[in-house]
SERO-4910 file (N, C-alpha, C, O; in steps of 0.05 Angstrom, whole numbers):
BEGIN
 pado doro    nc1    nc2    nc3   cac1   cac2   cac3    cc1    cc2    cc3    oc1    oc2    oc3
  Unk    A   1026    576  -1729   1024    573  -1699   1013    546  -1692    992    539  -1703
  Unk    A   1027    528  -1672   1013    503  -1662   1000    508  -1650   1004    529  -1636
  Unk    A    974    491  -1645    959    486  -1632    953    464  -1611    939    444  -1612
  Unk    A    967    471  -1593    968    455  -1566    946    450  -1559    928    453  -1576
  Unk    A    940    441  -1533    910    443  -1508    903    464  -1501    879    472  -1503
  Unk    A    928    482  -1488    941    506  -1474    918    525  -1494    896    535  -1488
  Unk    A    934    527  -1524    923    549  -1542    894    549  -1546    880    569  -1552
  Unk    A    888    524  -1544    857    517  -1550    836    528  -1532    812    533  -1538
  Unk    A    850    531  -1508    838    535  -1494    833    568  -1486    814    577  -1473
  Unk    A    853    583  -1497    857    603  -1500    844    611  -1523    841    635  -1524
  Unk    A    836    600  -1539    820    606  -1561    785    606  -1542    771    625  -1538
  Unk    A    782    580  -1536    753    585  -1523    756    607  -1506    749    629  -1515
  Unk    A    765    606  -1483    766    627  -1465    762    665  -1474    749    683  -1462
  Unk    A    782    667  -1502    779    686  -1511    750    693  -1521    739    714  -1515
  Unk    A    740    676  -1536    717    667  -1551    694    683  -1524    685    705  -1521
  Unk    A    693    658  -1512    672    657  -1488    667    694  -1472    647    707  -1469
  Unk    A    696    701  -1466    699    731  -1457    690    756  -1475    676    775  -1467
  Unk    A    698    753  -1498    687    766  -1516    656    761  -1526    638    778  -1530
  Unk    A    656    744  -1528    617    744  -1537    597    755  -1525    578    767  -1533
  Unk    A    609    745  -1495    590    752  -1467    589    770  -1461    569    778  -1451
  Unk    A    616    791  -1465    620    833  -1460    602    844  -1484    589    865  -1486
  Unk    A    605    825  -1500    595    842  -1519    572    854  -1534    566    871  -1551
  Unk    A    560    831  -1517    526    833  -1512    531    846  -1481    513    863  -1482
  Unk    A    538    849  -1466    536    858  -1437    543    892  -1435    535    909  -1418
  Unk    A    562    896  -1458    572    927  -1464    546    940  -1475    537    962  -1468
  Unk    A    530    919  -1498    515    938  -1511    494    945  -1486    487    968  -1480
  Unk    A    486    924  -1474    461    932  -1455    469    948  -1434    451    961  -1423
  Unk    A    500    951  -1423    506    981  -1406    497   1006  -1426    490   1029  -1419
  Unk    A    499   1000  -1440    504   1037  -1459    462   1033  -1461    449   1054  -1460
  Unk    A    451   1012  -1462    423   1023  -1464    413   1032  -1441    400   1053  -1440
  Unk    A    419   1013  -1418    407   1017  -1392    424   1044  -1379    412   1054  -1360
  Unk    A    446   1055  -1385    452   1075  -1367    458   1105  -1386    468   1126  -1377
  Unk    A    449   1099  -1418    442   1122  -1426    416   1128  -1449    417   1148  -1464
  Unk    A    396   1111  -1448    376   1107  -1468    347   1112  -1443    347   1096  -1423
  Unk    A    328   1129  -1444    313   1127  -1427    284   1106  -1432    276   1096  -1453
  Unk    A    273   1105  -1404    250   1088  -1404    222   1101  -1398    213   1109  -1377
  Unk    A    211   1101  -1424    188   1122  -1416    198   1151  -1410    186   1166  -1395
  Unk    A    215   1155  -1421    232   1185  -1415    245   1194  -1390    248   1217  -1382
  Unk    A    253   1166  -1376    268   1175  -1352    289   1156  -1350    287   1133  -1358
  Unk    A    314   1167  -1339    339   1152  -1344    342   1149  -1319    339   1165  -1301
  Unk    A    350   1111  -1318    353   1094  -1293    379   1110  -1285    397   1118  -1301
  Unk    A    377   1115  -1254    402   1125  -1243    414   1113  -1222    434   1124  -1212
  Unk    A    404   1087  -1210    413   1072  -1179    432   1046  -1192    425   1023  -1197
  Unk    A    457   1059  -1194    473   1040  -1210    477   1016  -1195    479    996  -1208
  Unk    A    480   1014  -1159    485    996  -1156    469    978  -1157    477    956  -1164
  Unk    A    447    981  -1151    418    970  -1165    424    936  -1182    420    912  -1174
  Unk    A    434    951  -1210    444    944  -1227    468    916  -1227    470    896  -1240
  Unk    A    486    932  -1202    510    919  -1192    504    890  -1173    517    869  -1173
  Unk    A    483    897  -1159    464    878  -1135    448    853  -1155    446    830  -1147
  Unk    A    436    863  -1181    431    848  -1195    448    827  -1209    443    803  -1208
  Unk    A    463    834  -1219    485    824  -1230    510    799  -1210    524    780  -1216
  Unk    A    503    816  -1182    525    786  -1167    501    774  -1160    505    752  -1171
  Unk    A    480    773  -1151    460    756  -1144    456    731  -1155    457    709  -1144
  Unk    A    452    741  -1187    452    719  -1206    476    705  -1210    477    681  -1217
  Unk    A    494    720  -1206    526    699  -1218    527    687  -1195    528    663  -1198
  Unk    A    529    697  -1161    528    673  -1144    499    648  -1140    501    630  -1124
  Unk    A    483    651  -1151    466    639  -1149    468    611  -1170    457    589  -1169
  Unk    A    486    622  -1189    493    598  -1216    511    586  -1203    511    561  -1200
  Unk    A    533    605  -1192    550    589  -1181    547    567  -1161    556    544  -1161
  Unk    A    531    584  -1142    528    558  -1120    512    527  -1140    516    504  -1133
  Unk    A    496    534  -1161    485    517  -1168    504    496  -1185    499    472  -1186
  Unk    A    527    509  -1197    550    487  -1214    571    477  -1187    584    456  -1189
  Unk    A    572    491  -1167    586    478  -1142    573    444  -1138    584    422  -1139
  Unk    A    538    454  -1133    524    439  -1117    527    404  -1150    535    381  -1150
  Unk    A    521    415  -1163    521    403  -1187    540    383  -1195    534    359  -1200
  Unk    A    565    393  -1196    592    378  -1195    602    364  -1171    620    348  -1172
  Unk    A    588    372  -1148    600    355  -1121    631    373  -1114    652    362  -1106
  Unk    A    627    409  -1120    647    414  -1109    648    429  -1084    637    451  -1085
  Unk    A    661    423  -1060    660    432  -1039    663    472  -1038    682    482  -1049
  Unk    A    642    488  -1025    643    502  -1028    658    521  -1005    660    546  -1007
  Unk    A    666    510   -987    682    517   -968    714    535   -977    734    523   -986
  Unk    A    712    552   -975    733    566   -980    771    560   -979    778    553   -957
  Unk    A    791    561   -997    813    544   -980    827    570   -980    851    567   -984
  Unk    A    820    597   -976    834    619   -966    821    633   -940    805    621   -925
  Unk    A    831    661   -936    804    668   -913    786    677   -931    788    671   -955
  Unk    A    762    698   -918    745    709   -930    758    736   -935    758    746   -957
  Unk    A    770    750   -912    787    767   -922    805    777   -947    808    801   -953
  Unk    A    813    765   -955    822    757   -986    800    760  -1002    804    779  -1018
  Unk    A    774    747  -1005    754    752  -1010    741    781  -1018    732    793  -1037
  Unk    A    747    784   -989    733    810   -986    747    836  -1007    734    851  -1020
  Unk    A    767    835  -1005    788    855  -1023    784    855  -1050    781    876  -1063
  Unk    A    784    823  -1064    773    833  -1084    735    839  -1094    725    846  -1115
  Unk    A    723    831  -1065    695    831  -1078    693    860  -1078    677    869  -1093
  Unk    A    712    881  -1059    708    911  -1059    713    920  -1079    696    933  -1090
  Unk    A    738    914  -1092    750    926  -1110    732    922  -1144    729    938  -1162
  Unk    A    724    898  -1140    704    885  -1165    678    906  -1151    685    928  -1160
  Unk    A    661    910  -1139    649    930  -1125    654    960  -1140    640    971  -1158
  Unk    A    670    964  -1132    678    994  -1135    685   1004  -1161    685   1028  -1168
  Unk    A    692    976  -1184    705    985  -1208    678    982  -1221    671    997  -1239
  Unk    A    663    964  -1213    631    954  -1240    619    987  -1233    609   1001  -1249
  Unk    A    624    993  -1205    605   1017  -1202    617   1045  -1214    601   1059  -1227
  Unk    A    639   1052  -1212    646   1068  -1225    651   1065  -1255    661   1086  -1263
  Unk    A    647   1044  -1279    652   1042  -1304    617   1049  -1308    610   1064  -1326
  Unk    A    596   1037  -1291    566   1047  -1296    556   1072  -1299    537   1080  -1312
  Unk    A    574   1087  -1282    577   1120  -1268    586   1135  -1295    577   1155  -1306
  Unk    A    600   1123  -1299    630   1142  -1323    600   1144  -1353    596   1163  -1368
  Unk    A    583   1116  -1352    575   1128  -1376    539   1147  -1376    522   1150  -1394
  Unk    A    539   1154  -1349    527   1181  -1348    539   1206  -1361    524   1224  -1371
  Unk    A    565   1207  -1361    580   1235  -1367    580   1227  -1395    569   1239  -1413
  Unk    A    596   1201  -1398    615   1191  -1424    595   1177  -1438    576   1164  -1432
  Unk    A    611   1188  -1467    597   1152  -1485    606   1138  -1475    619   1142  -1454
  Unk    A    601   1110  -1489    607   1084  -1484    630   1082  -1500    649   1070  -1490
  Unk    A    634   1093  -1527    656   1088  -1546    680   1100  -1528    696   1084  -1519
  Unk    A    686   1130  -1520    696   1143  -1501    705   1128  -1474    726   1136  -1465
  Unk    A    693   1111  -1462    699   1093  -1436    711   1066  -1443    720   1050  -1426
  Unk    A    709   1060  -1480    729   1039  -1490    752   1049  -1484    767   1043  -1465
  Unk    A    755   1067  -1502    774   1085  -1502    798   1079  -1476    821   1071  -1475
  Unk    A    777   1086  -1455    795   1087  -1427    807   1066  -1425    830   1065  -1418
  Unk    A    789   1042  -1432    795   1015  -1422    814   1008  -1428    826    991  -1415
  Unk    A    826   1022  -1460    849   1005  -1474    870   1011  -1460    892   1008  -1471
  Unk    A    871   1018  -1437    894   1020  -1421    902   1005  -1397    919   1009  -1380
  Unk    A    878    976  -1401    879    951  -1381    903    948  -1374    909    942  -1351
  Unk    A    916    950  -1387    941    933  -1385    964    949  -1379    987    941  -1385
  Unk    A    961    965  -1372    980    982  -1353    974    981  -1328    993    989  -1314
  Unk    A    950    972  -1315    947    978  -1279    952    947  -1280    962    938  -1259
  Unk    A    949    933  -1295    953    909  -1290    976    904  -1284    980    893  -1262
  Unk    A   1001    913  -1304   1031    906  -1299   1038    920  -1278   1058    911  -1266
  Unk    A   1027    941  -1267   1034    959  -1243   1034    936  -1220   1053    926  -1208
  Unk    A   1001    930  -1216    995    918  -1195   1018    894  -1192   1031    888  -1172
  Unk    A   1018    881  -1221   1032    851  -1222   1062    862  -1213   1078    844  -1207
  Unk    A   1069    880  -1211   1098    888  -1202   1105    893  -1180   1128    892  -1172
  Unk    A   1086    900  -1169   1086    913  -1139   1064    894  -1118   1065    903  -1095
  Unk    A   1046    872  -1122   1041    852  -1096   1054    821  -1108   1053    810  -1130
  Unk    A   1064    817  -1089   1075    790  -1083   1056    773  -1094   1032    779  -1092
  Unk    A   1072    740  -1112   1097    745  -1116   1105    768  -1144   1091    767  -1165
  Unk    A   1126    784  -1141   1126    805  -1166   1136    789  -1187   1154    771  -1186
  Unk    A   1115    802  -1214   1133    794  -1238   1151    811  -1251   1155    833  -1240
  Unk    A   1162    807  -1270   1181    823  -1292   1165    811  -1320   1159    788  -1327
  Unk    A   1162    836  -1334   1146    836  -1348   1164    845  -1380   1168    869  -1383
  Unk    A   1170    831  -1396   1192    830  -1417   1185    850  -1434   1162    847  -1439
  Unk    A   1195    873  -1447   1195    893  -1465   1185    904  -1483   1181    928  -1488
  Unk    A   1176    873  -1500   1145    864  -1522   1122    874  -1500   1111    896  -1503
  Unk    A   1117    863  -1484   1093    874  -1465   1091    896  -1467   1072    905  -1480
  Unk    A   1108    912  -1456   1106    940  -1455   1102    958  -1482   1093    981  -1484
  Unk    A   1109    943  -1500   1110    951  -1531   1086    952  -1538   1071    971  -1544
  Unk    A   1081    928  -1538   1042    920  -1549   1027    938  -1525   1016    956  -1537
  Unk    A   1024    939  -1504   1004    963  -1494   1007    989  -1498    989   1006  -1495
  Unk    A   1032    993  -1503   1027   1023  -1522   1018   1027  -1547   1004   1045  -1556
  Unk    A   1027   1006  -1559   1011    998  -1591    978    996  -1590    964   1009  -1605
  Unk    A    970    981  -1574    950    977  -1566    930   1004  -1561    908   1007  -1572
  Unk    A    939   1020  -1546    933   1048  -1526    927   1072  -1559    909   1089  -1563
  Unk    A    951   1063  -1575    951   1091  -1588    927   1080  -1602    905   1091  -1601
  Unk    A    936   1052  -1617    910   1035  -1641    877   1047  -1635    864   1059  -1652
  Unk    A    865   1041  -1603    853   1046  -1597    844   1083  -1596    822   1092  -1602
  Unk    A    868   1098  -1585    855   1129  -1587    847   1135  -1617    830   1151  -1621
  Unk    A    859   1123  -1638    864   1131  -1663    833   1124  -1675    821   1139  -1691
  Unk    A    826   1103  -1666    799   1079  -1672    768   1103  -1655    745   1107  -1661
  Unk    A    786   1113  -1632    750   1133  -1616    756   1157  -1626    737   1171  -1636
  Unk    A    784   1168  -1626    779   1201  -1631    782   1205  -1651    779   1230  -1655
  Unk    A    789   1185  -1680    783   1198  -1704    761   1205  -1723    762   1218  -1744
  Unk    A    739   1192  -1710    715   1193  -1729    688   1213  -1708    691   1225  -1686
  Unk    A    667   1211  -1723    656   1230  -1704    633   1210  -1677    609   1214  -1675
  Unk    A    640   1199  -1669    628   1183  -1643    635   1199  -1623    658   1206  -1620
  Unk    A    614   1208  -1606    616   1236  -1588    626   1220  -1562    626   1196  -1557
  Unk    A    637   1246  -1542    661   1241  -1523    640   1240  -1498    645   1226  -1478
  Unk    A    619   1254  -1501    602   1261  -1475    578   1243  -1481    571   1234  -1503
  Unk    A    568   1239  -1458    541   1226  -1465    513   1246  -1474    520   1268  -1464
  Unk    A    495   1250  -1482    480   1259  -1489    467   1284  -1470    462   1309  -1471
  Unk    A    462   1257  -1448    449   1280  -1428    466   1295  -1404    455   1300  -1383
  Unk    A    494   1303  -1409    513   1310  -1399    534   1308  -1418    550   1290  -1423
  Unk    A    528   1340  -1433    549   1349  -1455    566   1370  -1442    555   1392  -1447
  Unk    A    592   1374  -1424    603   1393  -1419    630   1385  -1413    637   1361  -1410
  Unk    A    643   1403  -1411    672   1399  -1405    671   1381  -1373    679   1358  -1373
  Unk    A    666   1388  -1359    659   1386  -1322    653   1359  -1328    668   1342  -1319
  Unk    A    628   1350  -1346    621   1320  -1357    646   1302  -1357    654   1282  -1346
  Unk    A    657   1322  -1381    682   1290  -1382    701   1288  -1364    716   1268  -1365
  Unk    A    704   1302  -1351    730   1308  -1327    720   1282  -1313    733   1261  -1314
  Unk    A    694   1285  -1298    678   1262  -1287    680   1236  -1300    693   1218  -1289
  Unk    A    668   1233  -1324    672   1215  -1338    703   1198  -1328    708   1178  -1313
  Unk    A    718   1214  -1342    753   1205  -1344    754   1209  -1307    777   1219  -1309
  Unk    A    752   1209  -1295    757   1213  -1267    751   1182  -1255    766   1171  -1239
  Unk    A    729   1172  -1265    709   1153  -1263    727   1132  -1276    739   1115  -1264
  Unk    A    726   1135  -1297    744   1113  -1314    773   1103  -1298    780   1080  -1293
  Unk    A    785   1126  -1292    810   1118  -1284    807   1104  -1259    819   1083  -1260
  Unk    A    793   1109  -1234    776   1090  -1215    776   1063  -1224    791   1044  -1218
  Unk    A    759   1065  -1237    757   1034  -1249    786   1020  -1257    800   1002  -1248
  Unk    A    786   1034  -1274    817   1022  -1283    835   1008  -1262    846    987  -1268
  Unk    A    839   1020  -1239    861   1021  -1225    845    994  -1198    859    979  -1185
  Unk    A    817    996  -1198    811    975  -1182    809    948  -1192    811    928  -1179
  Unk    A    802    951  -1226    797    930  -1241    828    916  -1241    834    892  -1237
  Unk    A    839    930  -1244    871    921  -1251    885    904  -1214    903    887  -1210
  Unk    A    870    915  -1198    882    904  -1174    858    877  -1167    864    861  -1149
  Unk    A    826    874  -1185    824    847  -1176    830    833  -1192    835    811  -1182
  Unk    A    834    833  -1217    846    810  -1234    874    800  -1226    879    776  -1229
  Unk    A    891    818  -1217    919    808  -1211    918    784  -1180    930    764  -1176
  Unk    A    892    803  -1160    893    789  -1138    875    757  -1141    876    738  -1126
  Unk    A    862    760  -1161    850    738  -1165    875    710  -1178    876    687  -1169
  Unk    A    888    720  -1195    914    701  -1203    926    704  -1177    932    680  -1175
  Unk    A    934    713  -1159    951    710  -1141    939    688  -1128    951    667  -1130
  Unk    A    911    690  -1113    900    664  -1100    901    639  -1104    900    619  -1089
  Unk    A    901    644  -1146    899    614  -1160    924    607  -1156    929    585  -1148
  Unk    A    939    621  -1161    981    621  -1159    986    597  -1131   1003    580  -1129
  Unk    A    964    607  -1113    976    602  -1078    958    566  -1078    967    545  -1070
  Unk    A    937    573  -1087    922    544  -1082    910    529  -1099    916    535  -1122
  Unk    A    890    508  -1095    875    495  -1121    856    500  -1134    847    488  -1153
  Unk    A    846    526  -1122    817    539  -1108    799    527  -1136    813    527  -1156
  Unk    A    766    517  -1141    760    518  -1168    749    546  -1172    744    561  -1154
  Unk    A    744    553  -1203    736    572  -1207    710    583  -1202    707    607  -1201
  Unk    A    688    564  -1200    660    570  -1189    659    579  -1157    647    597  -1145
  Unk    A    676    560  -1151    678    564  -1115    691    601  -1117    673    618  -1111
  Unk    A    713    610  -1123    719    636  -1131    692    658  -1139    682    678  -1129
  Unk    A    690    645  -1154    662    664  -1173    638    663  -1149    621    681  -1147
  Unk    A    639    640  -1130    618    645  -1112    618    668  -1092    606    689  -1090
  Unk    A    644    650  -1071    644    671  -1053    645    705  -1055    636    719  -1036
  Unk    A    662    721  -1089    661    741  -1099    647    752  -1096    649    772  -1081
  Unk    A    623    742  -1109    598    750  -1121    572    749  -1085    555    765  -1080
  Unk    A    577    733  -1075    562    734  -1045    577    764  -1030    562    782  -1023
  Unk    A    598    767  -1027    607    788  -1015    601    817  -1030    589    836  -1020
  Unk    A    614    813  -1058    596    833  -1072    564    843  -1071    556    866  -1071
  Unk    A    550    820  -1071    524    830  -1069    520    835  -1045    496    839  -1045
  Unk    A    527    839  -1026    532    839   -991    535    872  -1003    517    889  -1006
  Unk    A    554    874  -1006    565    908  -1010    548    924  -1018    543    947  -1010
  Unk    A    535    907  -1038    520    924  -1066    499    936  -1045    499    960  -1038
  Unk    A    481    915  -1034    465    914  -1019    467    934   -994    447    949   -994
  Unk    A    484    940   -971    494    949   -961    494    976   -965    486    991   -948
  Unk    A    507    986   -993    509   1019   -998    479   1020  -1012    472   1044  -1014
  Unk    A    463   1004  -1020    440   1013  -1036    423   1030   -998    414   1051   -990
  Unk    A    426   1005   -987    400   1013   -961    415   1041   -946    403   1060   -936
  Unk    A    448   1038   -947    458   1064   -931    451   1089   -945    446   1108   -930
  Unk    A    450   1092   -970    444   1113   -990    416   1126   -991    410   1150   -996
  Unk    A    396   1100   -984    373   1108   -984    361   1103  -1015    340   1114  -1022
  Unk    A    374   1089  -1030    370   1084  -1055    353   1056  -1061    343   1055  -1083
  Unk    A    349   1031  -1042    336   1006  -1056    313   1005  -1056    304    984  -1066
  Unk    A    290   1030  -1044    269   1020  -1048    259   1043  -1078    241   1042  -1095
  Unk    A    280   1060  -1073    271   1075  -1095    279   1059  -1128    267   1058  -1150
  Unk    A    299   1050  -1120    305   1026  -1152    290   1008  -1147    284    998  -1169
  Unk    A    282    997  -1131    262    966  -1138    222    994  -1145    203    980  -1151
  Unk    A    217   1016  -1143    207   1030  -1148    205   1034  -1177    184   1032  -1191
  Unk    A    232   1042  -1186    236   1049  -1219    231   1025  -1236    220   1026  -1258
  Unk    A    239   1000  -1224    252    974  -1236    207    962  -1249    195    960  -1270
  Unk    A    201    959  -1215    167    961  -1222    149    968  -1238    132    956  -1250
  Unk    A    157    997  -1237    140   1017  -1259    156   1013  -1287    144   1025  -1305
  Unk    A    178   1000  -1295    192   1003  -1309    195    969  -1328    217    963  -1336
  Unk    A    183    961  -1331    187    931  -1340    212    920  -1350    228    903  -1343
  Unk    A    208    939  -1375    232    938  -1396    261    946  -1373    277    928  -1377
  Unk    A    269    959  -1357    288    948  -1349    293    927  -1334    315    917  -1335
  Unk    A    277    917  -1320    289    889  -1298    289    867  -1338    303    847  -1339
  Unk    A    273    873  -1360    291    846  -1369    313    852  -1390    319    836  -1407
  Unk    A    322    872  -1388    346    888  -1397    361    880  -1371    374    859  -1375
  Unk    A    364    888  -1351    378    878  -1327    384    846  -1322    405    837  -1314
  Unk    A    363    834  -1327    370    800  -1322    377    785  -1348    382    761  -1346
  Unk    A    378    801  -1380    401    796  -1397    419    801  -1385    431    782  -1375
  Unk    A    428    830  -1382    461    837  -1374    465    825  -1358    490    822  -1360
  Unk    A    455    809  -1332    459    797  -1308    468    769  -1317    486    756  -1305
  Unk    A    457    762  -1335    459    729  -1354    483    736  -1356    498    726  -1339
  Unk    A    494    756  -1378    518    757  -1393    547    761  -1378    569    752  -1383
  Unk    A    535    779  -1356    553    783  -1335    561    760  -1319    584    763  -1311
  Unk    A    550    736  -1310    549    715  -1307    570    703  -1317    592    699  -1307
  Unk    A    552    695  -1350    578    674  -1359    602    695  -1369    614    685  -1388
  Unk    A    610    716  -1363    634    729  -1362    643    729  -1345    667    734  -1347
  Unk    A    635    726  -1320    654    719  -1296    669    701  -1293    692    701  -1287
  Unk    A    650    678  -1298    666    646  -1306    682    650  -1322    703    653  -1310
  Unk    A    686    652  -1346    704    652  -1368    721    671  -1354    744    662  -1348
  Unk    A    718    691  -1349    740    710  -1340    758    702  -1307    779    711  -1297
  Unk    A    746    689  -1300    754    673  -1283    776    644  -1283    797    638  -1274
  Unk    A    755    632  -1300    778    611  -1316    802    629  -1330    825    632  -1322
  Unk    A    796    634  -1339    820    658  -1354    840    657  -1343    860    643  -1349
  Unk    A    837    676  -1319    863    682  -1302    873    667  -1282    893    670  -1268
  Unk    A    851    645  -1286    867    618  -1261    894    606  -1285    917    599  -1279
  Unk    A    884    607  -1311    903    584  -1325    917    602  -1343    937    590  -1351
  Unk    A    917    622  -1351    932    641  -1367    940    666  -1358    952    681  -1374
  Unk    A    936    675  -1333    938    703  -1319    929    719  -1330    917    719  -1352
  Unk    A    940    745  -1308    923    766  -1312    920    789  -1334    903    804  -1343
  Unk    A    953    784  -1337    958    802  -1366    941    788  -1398    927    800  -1416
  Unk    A    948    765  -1395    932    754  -1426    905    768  -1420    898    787  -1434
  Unk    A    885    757  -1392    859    770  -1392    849    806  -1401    831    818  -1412
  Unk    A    881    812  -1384    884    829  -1395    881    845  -1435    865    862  -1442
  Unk    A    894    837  -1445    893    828  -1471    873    826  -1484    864    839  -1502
  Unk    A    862    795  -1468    834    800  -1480    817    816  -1477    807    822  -1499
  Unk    A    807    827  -1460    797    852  -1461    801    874  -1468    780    886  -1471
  Unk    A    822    887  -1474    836    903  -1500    819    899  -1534    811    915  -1550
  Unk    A    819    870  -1532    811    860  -1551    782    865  -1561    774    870  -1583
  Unk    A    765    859  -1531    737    858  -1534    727    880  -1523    703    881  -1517
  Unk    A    742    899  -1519    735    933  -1521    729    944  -1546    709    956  -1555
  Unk    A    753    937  -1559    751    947  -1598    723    935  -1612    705    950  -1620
  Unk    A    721    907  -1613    700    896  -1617    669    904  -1607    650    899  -1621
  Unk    A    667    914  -1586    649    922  -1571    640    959  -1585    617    964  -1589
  Unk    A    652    971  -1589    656    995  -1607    645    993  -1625    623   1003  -1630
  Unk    A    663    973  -1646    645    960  -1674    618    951  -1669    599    957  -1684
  Unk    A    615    937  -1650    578    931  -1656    567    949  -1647    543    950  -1653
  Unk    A    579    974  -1628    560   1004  -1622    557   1016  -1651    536   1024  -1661
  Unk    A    581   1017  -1662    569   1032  -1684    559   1019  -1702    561   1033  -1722
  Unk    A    548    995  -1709    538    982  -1719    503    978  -1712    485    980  -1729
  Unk    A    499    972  -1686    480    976  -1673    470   1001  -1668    446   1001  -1665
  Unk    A    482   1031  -1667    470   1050  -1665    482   1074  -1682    483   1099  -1679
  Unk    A    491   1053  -1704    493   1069  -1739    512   1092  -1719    499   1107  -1705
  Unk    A    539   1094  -1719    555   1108  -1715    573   1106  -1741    572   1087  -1757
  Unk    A    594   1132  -1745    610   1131  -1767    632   1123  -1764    643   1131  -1744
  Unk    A    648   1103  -1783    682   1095  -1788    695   1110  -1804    682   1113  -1825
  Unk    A    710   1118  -1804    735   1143  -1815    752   1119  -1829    747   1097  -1820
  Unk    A    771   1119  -1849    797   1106  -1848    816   1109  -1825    824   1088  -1815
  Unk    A    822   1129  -1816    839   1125  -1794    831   1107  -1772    847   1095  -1759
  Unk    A    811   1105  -1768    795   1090  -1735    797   1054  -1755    797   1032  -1744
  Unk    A    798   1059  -1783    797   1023  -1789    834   1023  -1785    844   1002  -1777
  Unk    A    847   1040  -1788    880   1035  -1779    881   1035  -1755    902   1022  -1751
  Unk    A    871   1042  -1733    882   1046  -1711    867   1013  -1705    880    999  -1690
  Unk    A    844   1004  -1714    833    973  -1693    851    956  -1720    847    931  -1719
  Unk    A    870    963  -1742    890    947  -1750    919    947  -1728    933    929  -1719
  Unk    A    918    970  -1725    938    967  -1707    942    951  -1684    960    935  -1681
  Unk    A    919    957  -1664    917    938  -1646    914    911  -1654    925    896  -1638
  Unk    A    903    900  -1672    897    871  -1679    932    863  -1690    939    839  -1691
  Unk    A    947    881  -1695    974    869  -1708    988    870  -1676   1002    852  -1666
  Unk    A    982    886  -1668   1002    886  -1646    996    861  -1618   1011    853  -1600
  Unk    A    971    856  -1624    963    830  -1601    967    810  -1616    973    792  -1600
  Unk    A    967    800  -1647    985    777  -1656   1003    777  -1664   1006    755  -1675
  Unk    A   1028    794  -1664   1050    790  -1650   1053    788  -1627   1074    775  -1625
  Unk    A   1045    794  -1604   1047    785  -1581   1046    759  -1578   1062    746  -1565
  Unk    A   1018    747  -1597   1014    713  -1592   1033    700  -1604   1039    677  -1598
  Unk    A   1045    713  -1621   1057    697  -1638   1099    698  -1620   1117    685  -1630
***
């Protein structure tokens, strides 16, 4: 395979996306199923408010830094659609692993790339999406079920073991799925339409997002009781402002991503850095590998380099 600029860059980008989930996956699965002092944090958006705070706060600072104008060259409306949808999907993937493991909500994920080609087919401008695509995300889909449901890594989360659990769980997941899949596509659409940079993007996102976050915490009646838990609680606010770090520089990279390679590769990569993310759970919290689950993350790894290739 040559190595262009193009690929190189696709190599960092991959790189950058994956390192940053993968420290950011492990600290979801501590903070929303490992307790603190024997009580399990439950004000997810909390969590969510934390997380755009800091990424627009970097951002405005690499805007201010580089001399790039931060004035928007779309409306805010546009904006707004995906800061909901990015909203709605971080909150329901936090949700899902109350019911679910974390290995179990990989699981879900390996199916990025189906809402993705949906969305990419159906908002302007539409693509057509060639046959290999469709091939490798089923390859992908099975690699992955074969990789969670063959060994014994449990389906429910601990403190919600029931059938009713995972319905929720998988109810939750598919949510996500289907919002996640409509901001990455709408985010390549914007870059498609204009010059926009990617910090300026990552800013306004992340301001409207935390607008939201903010917004349903005080309508719910939930922010004084999480800045309550967060107090009495130490160890999470710096569990929270890691994941908030990591979440950060994964926005950027995931951002760059889909300005210069779209939404399906990002797609991809995250396929990618789901499996990976698995491996260091059970690595990190001594889970078991079967032979079949090392065939099924062969599978996927053969079937995303033939795609590259």
């Amino acid at each position: 395979m040559k190595f262009d600029g193009r690929s190189l860059s696709l190599v960092a980008c991959a790189t950058g996306v994956v390192g940053s989930l993968l420290l950011y996956g492990l600290l979801q699965e501590k903070i929303m199923q490992r307790p603190y002092d024997g009580l399990h944090f439950r004000h997810t958006l909390f969590l969510v408010l934390i997380n755009r705070v800091v990424t627009a706060f970097a951002s405005a600072i690499l805007c201010i830094v580089n001399k790039v104008s931060m004035r928007p060259p779309v409306s805010v409306a546009a904006f707004a659609s995906i800061s909901l949808s990015n909203v709605v999907a971080t909150t329901s993937q936090y949700e899902a692993l109350k019911y679910i493991s974390f290995a179990f909500a990989t699981l879900a994920k390996s199916a990025k790339m189906v809402p993705v080609m949906i969305w990419g087919t159906i908002m302007p401008p539409r693509k057509q999406y060639a046959p290999k695509d469709y091939l490798v995300a089923v390859a992908v889909a099975i690699g992955c079920t074969l990789f969670v449901l063959a060994g014994d890594i449990p389906r429910t989360s601990k403190s919600h073991d029931s059938p009713s659990s995972l319905l929720a769980g998988v109810l939750l997941m598919c949510t996500y799925l289907a919002f996640d899949g409509y901001t990455s596509v709408k985010q390549s659409q914007i870059f498609t339409q204009t010059d926009m940079s990617v910090t300026v993007c990552t800013f306004w996102v992340n301001v409207l997002s935390a607008s939201l976050s903010l917004f349903g915490l005080l309508l719910g009646g939930a922010f004084l009781p999480a800045v309550g838990f967060a107090a009495a609680h130490p160890q999470l606010l710096n569990d929270a402002l890691v994941l908030s770090i990591a979440s950060m520089s994964a926005q950027l990279i995931i951002t760059k991503t889909i300005k210069v390679h779209g939404a399906l590769v990002f797609a991809t990569i995250m396929v990618t850095r789901q499996l990976l993310s698995v491996l260091a759970s059970c690595v990190v919290y001594k889970h078991t590998l079967t032979p079949v689950q090392l065939g099924g993350a062969i599978l996927v790894f053969a079937a995303l380099y033939l795609r590259g290739r």
